[in-house]
Biotite code that builds the C-alpha atoms (Angstrom):
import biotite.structure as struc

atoms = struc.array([
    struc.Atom([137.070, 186.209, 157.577], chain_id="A", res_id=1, res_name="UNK", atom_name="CA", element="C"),
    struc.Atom([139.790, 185.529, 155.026], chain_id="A", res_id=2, res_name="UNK", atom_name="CA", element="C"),
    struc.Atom([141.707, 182.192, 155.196], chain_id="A", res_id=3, res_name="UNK", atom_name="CA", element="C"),
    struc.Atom([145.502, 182.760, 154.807], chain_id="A", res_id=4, res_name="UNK", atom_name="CA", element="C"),
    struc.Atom([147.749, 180.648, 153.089], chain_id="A", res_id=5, res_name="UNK", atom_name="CA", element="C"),
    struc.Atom([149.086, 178.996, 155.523], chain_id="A", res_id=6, res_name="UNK", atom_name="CA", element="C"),
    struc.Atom([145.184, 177.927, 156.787], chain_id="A", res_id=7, res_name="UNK", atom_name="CA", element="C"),
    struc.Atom([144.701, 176.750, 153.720], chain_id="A", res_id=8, res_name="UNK", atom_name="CA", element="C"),
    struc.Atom([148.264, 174.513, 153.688], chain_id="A", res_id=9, res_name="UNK", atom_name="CA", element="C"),
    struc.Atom([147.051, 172.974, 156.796], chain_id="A", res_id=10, res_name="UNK", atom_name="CA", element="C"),
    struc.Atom([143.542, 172.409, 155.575], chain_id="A", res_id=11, res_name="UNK", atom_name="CA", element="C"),
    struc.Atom([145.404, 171.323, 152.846], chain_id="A", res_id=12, res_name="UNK", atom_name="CA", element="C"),
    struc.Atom([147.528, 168.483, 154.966], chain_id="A", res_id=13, res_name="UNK", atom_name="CA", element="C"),
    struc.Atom([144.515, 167.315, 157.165], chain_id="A", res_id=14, res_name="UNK", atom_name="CA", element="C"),
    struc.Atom([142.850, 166.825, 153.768], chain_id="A", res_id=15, res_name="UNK", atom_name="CA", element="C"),
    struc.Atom([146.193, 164.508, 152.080], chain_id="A", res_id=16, res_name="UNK", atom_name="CA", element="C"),
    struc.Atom([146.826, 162.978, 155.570], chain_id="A", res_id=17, res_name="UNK", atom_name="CA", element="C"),
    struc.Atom([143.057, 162.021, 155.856], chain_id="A", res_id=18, res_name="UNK", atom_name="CA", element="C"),
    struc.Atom([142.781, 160.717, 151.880], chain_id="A", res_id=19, res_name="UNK", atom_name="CA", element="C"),
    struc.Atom([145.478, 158.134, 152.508], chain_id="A", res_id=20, res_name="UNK", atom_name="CA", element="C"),
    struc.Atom([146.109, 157.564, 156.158], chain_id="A", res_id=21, res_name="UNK", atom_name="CA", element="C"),
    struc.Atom([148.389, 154.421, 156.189], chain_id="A", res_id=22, res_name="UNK", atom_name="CA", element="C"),
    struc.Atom([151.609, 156.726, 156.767], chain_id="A", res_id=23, res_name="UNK", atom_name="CA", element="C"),
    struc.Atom([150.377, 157.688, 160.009], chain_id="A", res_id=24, res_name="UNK", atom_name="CA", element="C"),
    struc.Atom([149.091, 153.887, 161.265], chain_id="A", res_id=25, res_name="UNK", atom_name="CA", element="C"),
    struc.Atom([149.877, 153.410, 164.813], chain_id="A", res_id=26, res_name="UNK", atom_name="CA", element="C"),
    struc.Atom([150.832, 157.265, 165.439], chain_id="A", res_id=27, res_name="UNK", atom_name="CA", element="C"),
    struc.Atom([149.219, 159.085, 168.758], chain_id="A", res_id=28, res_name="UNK", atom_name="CA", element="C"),
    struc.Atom([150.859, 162.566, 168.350], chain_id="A", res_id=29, res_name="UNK", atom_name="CA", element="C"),
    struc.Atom([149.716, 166.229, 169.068], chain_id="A", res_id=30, res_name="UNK", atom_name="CA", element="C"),
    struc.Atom([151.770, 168.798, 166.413], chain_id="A", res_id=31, res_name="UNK", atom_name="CA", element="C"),
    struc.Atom([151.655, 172.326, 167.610], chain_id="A", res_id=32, res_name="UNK", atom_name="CA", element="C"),
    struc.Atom([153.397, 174.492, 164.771], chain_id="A", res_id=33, res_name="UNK", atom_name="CA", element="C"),
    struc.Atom([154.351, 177.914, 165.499], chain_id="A", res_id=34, res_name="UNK", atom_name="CA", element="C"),
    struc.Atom([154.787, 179.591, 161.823], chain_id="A", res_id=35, res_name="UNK", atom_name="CA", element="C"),
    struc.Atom([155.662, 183.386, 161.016], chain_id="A", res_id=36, res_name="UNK", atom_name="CA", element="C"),
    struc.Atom([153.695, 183.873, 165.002], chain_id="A", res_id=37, res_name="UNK", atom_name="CA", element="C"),
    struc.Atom([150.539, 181.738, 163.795], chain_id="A", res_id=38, res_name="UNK", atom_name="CA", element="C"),
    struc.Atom([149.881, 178.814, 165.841], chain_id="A", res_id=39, res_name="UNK", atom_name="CA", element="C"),
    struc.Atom([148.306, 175.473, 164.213], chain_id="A", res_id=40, res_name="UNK", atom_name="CA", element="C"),
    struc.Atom([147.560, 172.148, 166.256], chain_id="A", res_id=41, res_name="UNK", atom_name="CA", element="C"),
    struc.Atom([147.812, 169.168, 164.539], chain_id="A", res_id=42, res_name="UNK", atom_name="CA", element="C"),
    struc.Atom([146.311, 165.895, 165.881], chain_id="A", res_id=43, res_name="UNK", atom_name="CA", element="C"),
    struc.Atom([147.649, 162.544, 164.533], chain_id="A", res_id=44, res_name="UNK", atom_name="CA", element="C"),
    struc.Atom([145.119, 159.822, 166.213], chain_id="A", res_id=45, res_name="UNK", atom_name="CA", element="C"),
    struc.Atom([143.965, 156.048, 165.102], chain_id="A", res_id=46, res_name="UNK", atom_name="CA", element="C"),
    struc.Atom([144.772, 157.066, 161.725], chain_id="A", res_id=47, res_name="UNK", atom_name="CA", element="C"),
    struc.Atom([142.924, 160.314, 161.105], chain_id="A", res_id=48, res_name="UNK", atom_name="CA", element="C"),
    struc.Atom([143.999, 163.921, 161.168], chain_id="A", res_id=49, res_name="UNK", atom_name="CA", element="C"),
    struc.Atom([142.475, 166.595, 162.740], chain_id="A", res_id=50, res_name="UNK", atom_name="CA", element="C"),
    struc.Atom([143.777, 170.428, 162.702], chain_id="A", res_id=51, res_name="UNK", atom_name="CA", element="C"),
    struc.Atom([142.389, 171.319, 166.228], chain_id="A", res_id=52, res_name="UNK", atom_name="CA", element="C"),
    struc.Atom([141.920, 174.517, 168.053], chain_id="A", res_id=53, res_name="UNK", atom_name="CA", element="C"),
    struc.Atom([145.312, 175.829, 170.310], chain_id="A", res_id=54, res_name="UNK", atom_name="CA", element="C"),
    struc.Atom([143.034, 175.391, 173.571], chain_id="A", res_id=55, res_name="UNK", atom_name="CA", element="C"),
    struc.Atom([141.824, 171.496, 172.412], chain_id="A", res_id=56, res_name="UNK", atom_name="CA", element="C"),
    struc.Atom([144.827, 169.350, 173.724], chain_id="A", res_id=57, res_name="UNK", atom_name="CA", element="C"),
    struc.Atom([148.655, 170.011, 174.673], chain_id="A", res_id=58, res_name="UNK", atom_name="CA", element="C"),
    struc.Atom([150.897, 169.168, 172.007], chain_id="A", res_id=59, res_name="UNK", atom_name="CA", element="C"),
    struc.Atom([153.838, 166.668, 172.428], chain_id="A", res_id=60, res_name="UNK", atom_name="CA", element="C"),
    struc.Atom([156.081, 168.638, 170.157], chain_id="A", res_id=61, res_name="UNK", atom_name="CA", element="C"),
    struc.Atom([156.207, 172.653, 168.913], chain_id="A", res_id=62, res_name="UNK", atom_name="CA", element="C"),
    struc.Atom([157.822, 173.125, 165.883], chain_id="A", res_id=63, res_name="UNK", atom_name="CA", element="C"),
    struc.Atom([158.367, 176.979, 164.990], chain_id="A", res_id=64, res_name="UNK", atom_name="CA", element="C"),
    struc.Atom([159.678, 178.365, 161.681], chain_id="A", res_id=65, res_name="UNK", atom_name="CA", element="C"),
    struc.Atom([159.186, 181.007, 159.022], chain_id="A", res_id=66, res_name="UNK", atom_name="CA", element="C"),
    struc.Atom([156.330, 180.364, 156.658], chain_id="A", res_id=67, res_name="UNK", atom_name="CA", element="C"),
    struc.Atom([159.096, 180.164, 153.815], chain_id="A", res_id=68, res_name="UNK", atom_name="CA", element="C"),
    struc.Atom([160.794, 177.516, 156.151], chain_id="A", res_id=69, res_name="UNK", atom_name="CA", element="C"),
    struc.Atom([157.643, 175.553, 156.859], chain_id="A", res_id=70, res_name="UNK", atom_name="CA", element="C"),
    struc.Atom([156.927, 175.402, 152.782], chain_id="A", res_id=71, res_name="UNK", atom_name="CA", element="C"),
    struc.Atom([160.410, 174.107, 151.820], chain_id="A", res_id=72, res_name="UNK", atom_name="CA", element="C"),
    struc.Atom([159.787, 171.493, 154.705], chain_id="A", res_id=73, res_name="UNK", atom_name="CA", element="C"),
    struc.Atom([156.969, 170.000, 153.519], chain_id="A", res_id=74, res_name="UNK", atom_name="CA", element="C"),
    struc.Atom([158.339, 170.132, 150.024], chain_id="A", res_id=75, res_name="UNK", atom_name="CA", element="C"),
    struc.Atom([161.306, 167.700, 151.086], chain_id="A", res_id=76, res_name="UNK", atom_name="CA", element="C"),
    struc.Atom([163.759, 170.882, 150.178], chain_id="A", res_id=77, res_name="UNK", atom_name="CA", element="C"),
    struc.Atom([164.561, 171.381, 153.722], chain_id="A", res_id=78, res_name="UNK", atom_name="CA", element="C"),
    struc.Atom([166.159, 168.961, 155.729], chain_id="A", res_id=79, res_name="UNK", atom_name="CA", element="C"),
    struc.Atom([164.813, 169.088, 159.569], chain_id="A", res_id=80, res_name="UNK", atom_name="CA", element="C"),
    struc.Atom([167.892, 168.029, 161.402], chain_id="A", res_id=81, res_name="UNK", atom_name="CA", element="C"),
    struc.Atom([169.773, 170.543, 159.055], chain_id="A", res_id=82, res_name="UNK", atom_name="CA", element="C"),
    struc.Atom([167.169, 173.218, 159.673], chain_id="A", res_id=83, res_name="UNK", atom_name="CA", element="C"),
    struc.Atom([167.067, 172.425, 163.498], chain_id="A", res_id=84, res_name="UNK", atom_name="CA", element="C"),
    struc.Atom([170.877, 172.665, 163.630], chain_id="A", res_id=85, res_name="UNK", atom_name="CA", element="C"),
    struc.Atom([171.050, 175.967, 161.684], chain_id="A", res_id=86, res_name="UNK", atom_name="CA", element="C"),
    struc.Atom([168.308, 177.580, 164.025], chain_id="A", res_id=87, res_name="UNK", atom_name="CA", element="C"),
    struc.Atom([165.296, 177.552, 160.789], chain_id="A", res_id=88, res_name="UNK", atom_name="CA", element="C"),
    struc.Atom([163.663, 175.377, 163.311], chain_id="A", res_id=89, res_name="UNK", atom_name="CA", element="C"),
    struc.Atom([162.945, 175.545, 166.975], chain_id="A", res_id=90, res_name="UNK", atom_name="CA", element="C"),
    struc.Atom([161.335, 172.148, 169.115], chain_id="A", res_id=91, res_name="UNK", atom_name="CA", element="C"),
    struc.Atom([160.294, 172.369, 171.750], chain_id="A", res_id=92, res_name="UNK", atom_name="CA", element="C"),
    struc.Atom([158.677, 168.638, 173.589], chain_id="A", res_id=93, res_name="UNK", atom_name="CA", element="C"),
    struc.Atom([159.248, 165.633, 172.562], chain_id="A", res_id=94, res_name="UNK", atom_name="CA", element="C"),
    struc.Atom([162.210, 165.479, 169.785], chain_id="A", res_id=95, res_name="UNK", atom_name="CA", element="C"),
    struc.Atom([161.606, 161.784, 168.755], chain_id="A", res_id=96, res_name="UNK", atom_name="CA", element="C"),
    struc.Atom([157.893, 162.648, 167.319], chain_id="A", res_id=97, res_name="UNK", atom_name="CA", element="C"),
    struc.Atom([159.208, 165.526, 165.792], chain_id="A", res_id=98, res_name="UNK", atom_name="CA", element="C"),
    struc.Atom([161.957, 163.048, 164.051], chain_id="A", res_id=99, res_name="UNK", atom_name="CA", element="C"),
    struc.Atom([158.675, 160.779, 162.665], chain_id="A", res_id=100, res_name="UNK", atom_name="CA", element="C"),
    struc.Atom([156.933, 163.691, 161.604], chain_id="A", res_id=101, res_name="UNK", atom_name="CA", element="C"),
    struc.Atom([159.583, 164.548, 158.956], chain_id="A", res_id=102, res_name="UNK", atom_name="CA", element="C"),
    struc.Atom([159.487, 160.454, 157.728], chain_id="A", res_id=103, res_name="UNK", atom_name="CA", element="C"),
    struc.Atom([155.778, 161.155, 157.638], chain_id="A", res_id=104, res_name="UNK", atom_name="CA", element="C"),
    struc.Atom([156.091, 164.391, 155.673], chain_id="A", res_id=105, res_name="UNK", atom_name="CA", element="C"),
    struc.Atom([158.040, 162.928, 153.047], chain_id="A", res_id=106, res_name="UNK", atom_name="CA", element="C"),
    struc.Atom([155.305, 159.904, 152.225], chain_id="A", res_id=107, res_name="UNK", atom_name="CA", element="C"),
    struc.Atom([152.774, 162.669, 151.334], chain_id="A", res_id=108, res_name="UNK", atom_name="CA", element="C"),
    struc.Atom([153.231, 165.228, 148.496], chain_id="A", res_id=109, res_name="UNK", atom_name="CA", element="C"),
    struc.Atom([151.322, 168.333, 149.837], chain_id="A", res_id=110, res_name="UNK", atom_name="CA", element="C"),
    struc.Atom([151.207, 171.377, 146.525], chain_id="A", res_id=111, res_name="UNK", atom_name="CA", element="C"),
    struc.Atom([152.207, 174.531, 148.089], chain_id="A", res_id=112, res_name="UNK", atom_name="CA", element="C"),
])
């Protein structure tokens, strides 16, 4: 089976999370992201992440955009509040972990 892309940017954040965890210190949060209609769990957890199966654990927060979106995001070219405002992105849960995961995104620089 070929990995997409986007597998591989989420392999790709487990991986940069996982190298230097202190960003994430103190942080129990599930991540579902919903991009271009593929689904991705993300599991924040005593300072490790984990990219876990949809079926694994219910996610505090959903965060759905376009894949195009979801890169300029984790680039620090799109603003979340902006993009949540404009209707780029759609939460659904928990809107305070979604705030921290943009403060998180930005202490990592993930190559896309």
């Amino acid at each position: 089976m070929a990995m997409t892309a986007l597998n591989e940017t989420m392999q790709q954040i487990e991986k940069e999370i996982n190298n230097n965890p202190e960003p994430i210190s103190g942080i129990d949060a599930n991540y579902k992201f919903v991009i271009d209609g593929e689904a991705y769990k993300l599991q924040l957890k005593d300072g490790k992440a984990e990219l876990l199966s949809d079926a694994e654990v219910d996610a505090d927060c959903t965060l759905k955009m376009s894949c195009d979106n979801f890169q300029k995001f984790l680039a620090g070219k799109l603003n979340g509040m902006t993009a949540f405002m404009t209707g780029k992105l759609k939460i659904d849960g928990d809107m305070t972990k979604a705030l921290k995961l943009e403060s998180i995104v930005k202490k990592y620089e993930v190559d896309i």
